[in-house]
C-alpha positions as CSV (number, residue, x, y, z in Angstrom):
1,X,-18.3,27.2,7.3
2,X,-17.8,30.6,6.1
3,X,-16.5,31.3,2.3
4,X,-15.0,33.9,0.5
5,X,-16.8,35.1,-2.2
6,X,-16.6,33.3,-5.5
7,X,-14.2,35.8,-7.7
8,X,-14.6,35.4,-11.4
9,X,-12.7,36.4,-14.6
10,X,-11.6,35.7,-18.2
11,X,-11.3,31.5,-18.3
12,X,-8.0,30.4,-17.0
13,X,-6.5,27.0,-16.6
14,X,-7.5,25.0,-13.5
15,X,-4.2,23.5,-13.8
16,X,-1.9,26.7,-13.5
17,X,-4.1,27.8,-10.0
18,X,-3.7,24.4,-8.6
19,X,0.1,24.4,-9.9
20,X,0.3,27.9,-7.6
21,X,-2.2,26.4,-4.7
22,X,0.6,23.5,-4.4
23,X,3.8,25.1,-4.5
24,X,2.8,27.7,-1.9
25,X,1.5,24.9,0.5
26,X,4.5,22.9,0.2
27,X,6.9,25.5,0.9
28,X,5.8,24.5,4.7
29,X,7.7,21.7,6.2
30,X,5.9,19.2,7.0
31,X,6.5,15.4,9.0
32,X,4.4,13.4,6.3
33,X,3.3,13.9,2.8
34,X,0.8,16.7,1.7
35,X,-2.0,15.5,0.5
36,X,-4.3,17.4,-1.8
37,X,-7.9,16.2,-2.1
38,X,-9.3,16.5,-6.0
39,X,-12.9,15.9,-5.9
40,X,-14.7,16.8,-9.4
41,X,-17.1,14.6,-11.2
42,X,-16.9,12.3,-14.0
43,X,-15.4,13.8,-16.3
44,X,-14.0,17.1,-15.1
45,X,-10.9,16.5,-16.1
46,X,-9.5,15.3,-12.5
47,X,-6.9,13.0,-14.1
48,X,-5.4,15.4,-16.2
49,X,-5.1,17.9,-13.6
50,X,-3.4,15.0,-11.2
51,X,-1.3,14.0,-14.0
52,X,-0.1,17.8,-14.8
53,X,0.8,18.4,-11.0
54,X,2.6,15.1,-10.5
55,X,4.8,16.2,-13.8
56,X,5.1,19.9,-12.1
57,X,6.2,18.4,-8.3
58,X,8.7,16.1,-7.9
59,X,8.5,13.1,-5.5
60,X,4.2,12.9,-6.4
61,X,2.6,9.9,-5.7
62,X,-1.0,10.1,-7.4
63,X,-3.8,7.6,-6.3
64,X,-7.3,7.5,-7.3
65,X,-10.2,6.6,-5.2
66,X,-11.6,4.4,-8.1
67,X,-8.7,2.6,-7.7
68,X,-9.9,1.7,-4.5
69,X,-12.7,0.1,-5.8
70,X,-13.9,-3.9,-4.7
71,X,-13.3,-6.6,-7.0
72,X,-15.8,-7.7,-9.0
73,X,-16.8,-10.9,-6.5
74,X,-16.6,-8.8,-3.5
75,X,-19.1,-6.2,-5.1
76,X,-21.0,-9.7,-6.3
77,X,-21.4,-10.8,-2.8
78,X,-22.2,-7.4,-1.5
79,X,-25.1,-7.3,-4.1
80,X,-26.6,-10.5,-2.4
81,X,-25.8,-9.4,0.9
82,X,-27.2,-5.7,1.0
83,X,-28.9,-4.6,-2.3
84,X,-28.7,-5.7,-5.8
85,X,-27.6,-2.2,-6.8
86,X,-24.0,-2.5,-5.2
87,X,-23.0,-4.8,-7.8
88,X,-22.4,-1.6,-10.3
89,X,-19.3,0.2,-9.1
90,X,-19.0,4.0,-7.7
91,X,-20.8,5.0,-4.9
92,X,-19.5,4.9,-1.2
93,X,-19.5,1.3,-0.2
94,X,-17.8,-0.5,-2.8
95,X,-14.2,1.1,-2.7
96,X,-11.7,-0.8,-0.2
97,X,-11.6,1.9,2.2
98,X,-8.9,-0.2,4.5
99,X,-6.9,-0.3,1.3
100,X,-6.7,3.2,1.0
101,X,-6.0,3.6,4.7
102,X,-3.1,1.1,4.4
103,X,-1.8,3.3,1.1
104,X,-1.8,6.6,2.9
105,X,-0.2,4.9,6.0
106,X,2.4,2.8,4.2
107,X,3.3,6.6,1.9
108,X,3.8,8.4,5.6
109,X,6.0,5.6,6.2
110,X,8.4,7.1,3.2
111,X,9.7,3.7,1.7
112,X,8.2,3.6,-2.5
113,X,4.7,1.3,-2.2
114,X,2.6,-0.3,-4.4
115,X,-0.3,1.8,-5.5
116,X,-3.4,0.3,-6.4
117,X,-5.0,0.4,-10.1
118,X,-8.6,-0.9,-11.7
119,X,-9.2,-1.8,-15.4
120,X,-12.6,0.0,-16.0
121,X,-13.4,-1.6,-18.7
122,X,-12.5,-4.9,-17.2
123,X,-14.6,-3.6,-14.4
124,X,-11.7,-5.7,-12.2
125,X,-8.9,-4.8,-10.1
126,X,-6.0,-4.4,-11.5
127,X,-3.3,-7.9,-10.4
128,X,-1.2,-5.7,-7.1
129,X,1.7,-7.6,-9.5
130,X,1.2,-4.9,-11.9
131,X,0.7,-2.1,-9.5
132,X,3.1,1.3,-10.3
133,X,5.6,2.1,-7.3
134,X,5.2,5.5,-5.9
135,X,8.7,7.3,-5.3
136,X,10.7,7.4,-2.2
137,X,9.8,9.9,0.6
138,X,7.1,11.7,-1.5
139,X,6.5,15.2,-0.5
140,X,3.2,15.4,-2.3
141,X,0.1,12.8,-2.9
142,X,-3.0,13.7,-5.0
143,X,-5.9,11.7,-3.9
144,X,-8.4,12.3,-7.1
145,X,-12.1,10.7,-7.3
146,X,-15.8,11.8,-7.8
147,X,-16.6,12.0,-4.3
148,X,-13.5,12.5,-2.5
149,X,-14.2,14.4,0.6
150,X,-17.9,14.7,0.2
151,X,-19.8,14.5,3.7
152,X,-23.5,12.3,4.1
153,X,-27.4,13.5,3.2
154,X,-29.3,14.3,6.1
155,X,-32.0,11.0,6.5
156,X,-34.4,13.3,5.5
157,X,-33.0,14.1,2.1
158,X,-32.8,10.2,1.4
159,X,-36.8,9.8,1.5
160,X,-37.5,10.7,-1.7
161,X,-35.8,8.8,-5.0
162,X,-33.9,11.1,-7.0
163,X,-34.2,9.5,-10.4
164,X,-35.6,6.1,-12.2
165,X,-33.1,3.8,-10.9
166,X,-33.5,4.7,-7.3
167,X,-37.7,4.7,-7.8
168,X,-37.5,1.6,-9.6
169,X,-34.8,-0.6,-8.0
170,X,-34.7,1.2,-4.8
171,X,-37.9,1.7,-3.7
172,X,-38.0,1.5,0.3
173,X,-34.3,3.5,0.1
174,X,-32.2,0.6,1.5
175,X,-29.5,1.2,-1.0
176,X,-29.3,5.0,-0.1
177,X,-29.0,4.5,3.2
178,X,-26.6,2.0,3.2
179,X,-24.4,4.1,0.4
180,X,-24.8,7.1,3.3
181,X,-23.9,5.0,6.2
182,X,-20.7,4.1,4.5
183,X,-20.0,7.9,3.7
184,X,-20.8,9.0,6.8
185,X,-18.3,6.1,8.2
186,X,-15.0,5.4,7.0
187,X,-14.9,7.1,4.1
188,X,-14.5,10.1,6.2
189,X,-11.5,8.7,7.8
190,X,-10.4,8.2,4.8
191,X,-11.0,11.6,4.3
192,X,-9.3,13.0,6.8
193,X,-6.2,12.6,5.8
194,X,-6.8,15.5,2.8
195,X,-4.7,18.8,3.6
196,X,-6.3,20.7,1.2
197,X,-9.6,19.6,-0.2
198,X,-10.5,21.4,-4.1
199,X,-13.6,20.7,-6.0
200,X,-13.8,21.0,-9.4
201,X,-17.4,22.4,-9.8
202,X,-19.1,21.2,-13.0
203,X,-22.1,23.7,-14.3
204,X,-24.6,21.3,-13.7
205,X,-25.6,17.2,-13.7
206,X,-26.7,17.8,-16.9
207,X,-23.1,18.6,-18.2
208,X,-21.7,15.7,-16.2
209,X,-23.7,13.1,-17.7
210,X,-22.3,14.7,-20.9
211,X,-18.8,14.7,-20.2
212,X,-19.5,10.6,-19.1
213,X,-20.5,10.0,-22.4
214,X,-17.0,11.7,-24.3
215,X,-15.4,9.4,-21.4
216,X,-17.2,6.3,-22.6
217,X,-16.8,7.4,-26.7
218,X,-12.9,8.0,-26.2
219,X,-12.6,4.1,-24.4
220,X,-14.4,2.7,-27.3
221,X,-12.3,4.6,-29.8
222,X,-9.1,2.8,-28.4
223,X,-10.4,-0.5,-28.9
224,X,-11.2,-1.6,-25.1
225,X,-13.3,-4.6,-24.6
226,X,-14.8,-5.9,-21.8
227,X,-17.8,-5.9,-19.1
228,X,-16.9,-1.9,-18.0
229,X,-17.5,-1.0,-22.3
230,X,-20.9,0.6,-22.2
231,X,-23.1,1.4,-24.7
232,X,-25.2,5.3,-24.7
233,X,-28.1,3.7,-22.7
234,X,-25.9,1.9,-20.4
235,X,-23.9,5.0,-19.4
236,X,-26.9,6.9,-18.6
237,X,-28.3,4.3,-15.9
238,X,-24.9,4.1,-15.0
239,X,-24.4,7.4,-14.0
240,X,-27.9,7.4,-12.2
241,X,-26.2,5.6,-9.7
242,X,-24.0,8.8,-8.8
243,X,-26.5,11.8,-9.5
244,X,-27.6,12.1,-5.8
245,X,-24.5,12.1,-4.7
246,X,-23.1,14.1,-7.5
247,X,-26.0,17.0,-6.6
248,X,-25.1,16.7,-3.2
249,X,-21.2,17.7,-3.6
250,X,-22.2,20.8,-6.0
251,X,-24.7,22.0,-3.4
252,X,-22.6,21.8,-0.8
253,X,-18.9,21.1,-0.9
254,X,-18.4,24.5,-1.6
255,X,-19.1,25.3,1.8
256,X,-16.2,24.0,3.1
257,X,-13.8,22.6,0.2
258,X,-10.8,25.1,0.8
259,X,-10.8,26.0,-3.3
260,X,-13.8,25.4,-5.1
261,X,-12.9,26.2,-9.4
262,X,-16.3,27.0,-11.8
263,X,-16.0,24.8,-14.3
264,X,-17.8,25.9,-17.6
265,X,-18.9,23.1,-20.4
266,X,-14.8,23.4,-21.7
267,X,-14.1,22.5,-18.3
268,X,-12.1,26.0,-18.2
269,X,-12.1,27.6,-14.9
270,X,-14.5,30.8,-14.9
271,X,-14.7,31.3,-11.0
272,X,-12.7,30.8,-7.9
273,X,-13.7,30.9,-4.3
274,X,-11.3,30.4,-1.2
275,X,-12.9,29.0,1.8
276,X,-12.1,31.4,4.7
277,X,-9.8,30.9,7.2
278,X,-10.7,30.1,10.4
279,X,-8.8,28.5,13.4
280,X,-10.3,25.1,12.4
281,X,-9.3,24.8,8.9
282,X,-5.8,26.9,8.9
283,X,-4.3,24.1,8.1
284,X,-1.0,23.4,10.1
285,X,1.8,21.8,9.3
286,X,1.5,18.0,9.9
């Protein structure tokens, strides 16, 4: 899809141009809620961007896709089913994608639902008991997570392993292709339902792995315990299982994300490029 060309100038917040992407779309009336679509990787400050625009717009309802993610057993069983490698949580194929269906459908619906949470460093889901409410008749639902909106690898770019883990424990590519079949499925139903898709571009995977680690330092510091705590080595073969993916998005999400933000290493926005508009993606009023 064509795109504008990326305009840069002295840093700015992310959060004031999403702020003024927002409050121009929802000056349209619309049947249902709109739903922005916050893709960034780990780290890029997704939350705190969700969490400022839910304070900004009332009637918000925020949901994460890694609060979509299995429980624990049904990841176990998917590990001795498929691949070993599904066991760790993240890539496409171990969120509850009906879940999230049933969440978006239920928040078109208008009545307050239950949104779904995960304890990371439980590495469970969160008892539905516990769940926040969204509010009544929201006008506006950001869906945030690492790979929100992302589209699947050709079967050609899955030959080749991309780093140690995939070489070593993923030799014959059954996990990739079975992480890319799930993208390609319904994920992207799930997807769908995004009326304006942003990525948060970080400068490279090398900087993500680094803003994983501050993630991972900041848990510890607040005393959390439990299987998700991981040490320095443990978050770097835990991130391995996202750096295909994570590559893949930078690559080429800004092709057709409707705002793509630069981030630098300060996660401060240094760039800015609008998808153009084209019959397809206009964007109507739903």
């Amino acid at each position: 899809m064509p795109s504008s060309r990326v305009a840069r100038f002295p840093t700015v917040s992310p959060e004031k141009i999403l702020i003024r992407a927002v409050d121009q779309a929802l000056q349209v009336p619309r049947k249902r809620p709109f739903v922005l679509g916050l893709c960034g990787a780990q780290g890029s400050g997704k939350s705190t961007l969700a969490a400022a625009i839910a304070a900004h717009v009332p009637r918000t309802a925020v949901l994460s896709l890694d609060d979509l993610y299995r429980t624990h057993a049904e990841r176990a069983a998917l590990a001795a089913k498929i691949h070993p490698l599904l066991a760790t949580r993240g890539v496409p194929g171990t969120h509850d994608v009906d879940l999230g269906l049933a969440t978006f459908a239920a928040l078109d619906e208008g009545a307050p639902v239950r949104l779904p949470r995960f304890d990371k460093a439980a590495d469970e889901r969160v008892d539905a008991r516990l769940w926040p409410t969204s509010p009544e008749r929201p006008a506006l639902i950001v869906f945030e997570g690492w790979c929100v909106g992302a589209r699947p690898q050709t079967a050609e770019a899955l030959v080749e392993p991309i780093n140690a883990t995939e070489r070593d424990h993923d030799p014959f590519g059954q996990w990739r292709r079975y992480v890319n079949a799930s993208l390609a499925g319904a994920y992207q139903r799930l997807f769908a339902r995004i009326d304006h898709l942003v990525l948060l571009r970080a400068p490279s995977w090398d900087r993500v792995f680094d803003w994983r680690l501050q993630q991972e330092h900041v848990l510890r510091r607040t005393g959390s315990e439990g299987a998700g705590v991981m040490t320095d080595d443990a978050v770097r073969t835990f991130v391995s299982h996202y750096e295909r993916l994570t590559r893949h998005i930078l690559q080429t999400m800004p092709d057709y994300a409707h705002l793509t933000l630069q981030l630098d290493a300060a996660r401060t926005c240094v760039g800015v490029q609008r998808l153009a508009v084209t019959p397809e993606n206009r964007g109507e009023a739903k």
